[in-house]
C-alpha angles and dihedrals in degrees: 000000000000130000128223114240121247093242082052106048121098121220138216127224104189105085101145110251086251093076096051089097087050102055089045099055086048083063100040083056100057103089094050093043080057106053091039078060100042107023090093093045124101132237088254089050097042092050089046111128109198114214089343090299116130118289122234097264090055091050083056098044090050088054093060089043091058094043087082087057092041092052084050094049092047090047082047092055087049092047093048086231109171102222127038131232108277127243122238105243088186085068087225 
């Protein structure tokens, strides 16, 4: 199977208000999910880089990259702003 690319997914806007704390708390839990799935790995594992593709420690630190962006757009949702803060598609 392969899978679609970020840049490609679209994405649905429509999830009823109801699941908002859920989603939440399924962010909340991420750090501690992560480090449950890595925390028995070693260096070695964790820098792998299967066929060239990003190794685990890169898919994490990316994670923590993008949470500046994620804190804008959620200030944006308070503000009503209209549009929200844009990504950086360059990944600098």
């Amino acid at each position: 199977m392969e899978r679609t690319k970020w840049v490609d997914r679209k994405f649905s806007f429509d999830i009823p208000e109801g699941w908002l704390l859920n989603i939440l708390t399924r962010l909340e839990g991420t750090i501690v999910r992560l480090k449950s799935l890595t925390t028995t790995l070693s260096d070695a594992q964790l820098s792998e880089k299967p066929n060239g593709e990003w190794s685990i420690k890169e898919h994490i630190g990316h994670l923590l990259d993008l949470e500046e962006i994620h804190l804008g757009r959620i200030y944006d949702f308070i503000d009503r702003k209209a549009i929200l803060s844009a990504a950086d598609m360059s990944n600098q």
